[in-house]
NUNU-75585 format. One record per residue: residue in three letters; y, z, x of N, C-alpha, C in turn; residue number from 1. Coordinates in nm, 3 decimals, decimal comma, m for minus. Example, Ala and Ser with C-alpha at 12.3 -4.5 7.8 and 13.67 -1.06 7.14 Angstrom:
// NUNU-75585
   code       nyy       nzz       nxx      cayy      cazz      caxx       cyy       czz       cxx   pos
    ALA    m0,569     0,780     1,319    m0,450     0,780     1,230    m0,330     0,780     1,320     1
    SER    m0,225     0,708     1,285    m0,106     0,714     1,367     0,003     0,787     1,290     2
// end
This chain:
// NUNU-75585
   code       nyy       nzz       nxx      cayy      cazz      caxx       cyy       czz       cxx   pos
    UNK     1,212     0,156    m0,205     1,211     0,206    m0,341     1,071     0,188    m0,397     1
    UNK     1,045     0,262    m0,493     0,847     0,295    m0,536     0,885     0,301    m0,632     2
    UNK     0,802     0,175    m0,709     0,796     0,090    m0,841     0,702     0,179    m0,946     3
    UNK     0,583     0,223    m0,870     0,470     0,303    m0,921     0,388     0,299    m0,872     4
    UNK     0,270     0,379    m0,955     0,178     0,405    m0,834     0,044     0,445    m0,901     5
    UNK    m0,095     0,463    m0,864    m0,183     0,544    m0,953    m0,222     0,685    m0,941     6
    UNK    m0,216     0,725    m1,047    m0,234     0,880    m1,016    m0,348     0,966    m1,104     7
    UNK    m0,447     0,979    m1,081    m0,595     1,044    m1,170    m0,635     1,121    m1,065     8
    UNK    m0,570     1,273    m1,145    m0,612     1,391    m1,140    m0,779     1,434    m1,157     9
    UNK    m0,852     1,387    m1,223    m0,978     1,371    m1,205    m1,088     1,293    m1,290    10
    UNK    m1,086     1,216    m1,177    m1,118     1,064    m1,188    m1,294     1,088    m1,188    11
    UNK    m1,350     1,026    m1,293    m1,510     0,982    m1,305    m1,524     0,897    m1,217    12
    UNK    m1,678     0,880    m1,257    m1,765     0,783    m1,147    m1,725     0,655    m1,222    13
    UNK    m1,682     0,537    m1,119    m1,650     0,373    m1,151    m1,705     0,316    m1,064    14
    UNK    m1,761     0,200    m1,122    m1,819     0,065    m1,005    m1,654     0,034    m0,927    15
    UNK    m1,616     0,056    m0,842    m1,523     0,032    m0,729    m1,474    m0,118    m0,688    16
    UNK    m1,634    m0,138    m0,618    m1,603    m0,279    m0,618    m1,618    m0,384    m0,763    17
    UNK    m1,674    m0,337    m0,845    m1,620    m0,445    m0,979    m1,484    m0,432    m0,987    18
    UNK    m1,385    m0,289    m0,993    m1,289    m0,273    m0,988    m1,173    m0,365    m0,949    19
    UNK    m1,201    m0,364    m0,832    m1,135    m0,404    m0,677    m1,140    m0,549    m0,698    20
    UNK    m1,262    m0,619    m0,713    m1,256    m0,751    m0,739    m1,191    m0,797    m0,874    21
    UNK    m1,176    m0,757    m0,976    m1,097    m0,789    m1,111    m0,962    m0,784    m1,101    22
    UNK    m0,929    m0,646    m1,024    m0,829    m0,639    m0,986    m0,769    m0,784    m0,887    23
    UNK    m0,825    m0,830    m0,767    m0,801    m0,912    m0,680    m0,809    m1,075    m0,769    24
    UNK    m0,869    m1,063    m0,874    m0,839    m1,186    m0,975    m0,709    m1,172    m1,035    25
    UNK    m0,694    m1,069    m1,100    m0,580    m1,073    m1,162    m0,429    m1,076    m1,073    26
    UNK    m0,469    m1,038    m0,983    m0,314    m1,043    m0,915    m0,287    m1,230    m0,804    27
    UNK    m0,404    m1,242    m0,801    m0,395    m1,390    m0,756    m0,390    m1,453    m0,859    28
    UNK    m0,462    m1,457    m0,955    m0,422    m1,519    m1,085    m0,302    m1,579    m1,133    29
    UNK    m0,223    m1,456    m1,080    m0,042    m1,416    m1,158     0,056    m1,452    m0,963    30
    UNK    m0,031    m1,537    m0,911     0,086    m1,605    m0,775     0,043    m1,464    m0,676    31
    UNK    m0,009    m1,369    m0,662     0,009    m1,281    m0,522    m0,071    m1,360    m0,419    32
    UNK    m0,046    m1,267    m0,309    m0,148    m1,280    m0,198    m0,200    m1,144    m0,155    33
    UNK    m0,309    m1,160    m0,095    m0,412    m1,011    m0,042    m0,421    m1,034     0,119    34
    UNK    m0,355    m0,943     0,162    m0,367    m0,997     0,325    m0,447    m0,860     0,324    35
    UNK    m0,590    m0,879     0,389    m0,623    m0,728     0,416    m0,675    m0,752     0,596    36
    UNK    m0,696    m0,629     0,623    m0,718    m0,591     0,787    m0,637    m0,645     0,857    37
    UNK    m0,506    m0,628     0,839    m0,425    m0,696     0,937    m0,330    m0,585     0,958    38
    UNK    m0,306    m0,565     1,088    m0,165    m0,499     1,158    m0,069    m0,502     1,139    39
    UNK     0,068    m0,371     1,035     0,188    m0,408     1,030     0,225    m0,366     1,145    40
    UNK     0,300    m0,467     1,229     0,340    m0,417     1,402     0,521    m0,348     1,331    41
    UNK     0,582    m0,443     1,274     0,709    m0,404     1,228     0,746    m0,463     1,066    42
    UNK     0,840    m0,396     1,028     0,890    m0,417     0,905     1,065    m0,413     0,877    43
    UNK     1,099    m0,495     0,786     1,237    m0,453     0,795     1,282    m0,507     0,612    44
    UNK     1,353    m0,473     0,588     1,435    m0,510     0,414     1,538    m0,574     0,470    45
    UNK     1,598    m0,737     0,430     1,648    m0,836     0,470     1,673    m0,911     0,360    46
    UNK     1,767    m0,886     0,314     1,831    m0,968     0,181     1,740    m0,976     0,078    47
    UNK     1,717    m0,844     0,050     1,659    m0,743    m0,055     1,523    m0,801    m0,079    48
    UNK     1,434    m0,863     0,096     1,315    m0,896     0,073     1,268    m0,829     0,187    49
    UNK     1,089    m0,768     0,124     1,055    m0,679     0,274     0,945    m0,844     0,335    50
    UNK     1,020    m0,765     0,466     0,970    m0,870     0,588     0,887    m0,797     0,667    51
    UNK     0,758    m0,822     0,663     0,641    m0,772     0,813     0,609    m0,842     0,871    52
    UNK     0,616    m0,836     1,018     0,561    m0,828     1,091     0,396    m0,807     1,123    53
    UNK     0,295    m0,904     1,104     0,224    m0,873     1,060     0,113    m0,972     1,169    54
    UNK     0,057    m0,918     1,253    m0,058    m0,963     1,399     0,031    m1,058     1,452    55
    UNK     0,166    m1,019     1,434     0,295    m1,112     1,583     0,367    m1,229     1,439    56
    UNK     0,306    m1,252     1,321     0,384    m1,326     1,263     0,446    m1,240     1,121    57
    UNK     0,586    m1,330     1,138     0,696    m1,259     0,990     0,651    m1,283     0,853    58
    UNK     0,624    m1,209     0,797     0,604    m1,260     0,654     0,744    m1,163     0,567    59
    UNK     0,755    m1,245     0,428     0,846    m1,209     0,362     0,800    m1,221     0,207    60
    UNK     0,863    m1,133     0,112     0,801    m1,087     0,011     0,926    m1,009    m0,111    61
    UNK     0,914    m1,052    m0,180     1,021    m0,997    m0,332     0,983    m0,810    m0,343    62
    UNK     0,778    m0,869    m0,312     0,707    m0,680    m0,365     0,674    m0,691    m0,301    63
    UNK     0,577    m0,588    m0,265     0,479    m0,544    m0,151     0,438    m0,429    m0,208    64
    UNK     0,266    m0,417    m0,250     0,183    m0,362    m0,270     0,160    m0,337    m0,132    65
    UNK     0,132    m0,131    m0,135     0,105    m0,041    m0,004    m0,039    m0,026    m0,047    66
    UNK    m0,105    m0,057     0,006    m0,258    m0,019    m0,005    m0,366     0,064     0,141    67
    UNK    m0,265     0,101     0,219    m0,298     0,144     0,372    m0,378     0,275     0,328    68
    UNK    m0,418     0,292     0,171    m0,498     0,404     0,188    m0,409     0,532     0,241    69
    UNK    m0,475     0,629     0,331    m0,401     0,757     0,418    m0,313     0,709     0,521    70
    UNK    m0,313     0,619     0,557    m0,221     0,572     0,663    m0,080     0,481     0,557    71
    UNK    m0,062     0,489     0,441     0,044     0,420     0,383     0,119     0,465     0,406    72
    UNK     0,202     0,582     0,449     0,315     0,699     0,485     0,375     0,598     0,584    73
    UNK     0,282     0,564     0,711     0,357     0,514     0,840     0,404     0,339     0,792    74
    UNK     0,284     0,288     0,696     0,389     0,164     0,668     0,520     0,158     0,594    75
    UNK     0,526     0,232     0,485     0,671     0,287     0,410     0,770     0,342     0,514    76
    UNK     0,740     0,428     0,611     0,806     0,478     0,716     0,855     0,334     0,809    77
    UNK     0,774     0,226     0,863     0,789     0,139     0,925     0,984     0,035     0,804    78
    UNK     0,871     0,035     0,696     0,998    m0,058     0,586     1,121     0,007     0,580    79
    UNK     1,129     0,147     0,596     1,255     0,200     0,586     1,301     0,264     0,673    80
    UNK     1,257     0,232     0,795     1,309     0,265     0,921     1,290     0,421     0,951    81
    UNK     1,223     0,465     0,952     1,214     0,606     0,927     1,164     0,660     1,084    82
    UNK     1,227     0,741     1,148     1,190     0,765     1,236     1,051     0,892     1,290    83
    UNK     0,996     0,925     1,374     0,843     1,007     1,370     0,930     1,143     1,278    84
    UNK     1,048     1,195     1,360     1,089     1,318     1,368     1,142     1,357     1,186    85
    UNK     1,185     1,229     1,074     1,190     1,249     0,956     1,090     1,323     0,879    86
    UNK     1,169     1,369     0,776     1,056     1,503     0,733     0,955     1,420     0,602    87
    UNK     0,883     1,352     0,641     0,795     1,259     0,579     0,692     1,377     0,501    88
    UNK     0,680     1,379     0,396     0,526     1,458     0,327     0,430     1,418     0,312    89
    UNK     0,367     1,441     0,342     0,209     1,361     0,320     0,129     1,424     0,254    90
    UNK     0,077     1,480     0,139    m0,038     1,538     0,109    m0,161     1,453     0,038    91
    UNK    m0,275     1,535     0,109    m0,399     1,486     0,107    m0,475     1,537     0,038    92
    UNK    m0,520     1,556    m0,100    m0,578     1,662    m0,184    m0,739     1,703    m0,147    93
    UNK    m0,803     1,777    m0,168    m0,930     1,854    m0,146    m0,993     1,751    m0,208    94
    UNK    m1,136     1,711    m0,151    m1,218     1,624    m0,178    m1,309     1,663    m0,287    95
    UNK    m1,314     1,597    m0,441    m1,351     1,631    m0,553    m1,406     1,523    m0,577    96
    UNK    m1,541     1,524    m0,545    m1,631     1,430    m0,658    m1,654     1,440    m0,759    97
    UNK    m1,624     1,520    m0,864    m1,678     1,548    m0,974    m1,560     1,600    m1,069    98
    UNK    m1,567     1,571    m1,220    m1,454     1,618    m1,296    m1,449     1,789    m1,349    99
    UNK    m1,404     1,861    m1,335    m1,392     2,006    m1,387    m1,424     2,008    m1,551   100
// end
């Protein structure tokens, strides 16, 4: 199930990484964790907590922030068991640097 998400139709120029790091305060701040570059090998929902599989060890979690970028489809696909042949959508919009 998808809590929310960000969505800017056309987005200006931002410092990124000031972004990214304020962001990474505030959510450790408030109890998260940031696991980044790591392998979801498997996933599963287990008494309404998602569990990964994650470089051979289980982790478990209330939320789970998808941040896989273009590849987030196959981890959501992994959490809900979704098999290749499901009619998964993916769209990737035209690359726009600049606001209209």
């Amino acid at each position: 199930e998808c809590f929310g998400g960000l969505f800017s139709p056309s987005t200006g120029i931002l410092d990124s990484h000031s972004f990214y790091l304020n962001l990474l305060t505030d959510v450790e701040d408030n109890g998260a964790t940031v696991i980044l570059r790591s392998k979801v090998e498997d996933a599963d929902v287990i008494d309404n907590k998602v569990c990964l599989n994650i470089d051979g060890n289980w982790l478990s979690a209330d939320t789970v922030i998808n941040c896989a970028g273009l590849h987030s489809h196959n981890i959501a696909a992994k959490i809900h068991k979704q098999s290749k042949d499901d009619d998964t959508t993916t769209w990737h919009p035209p690359k726009q640097y600049f606001a209209k």
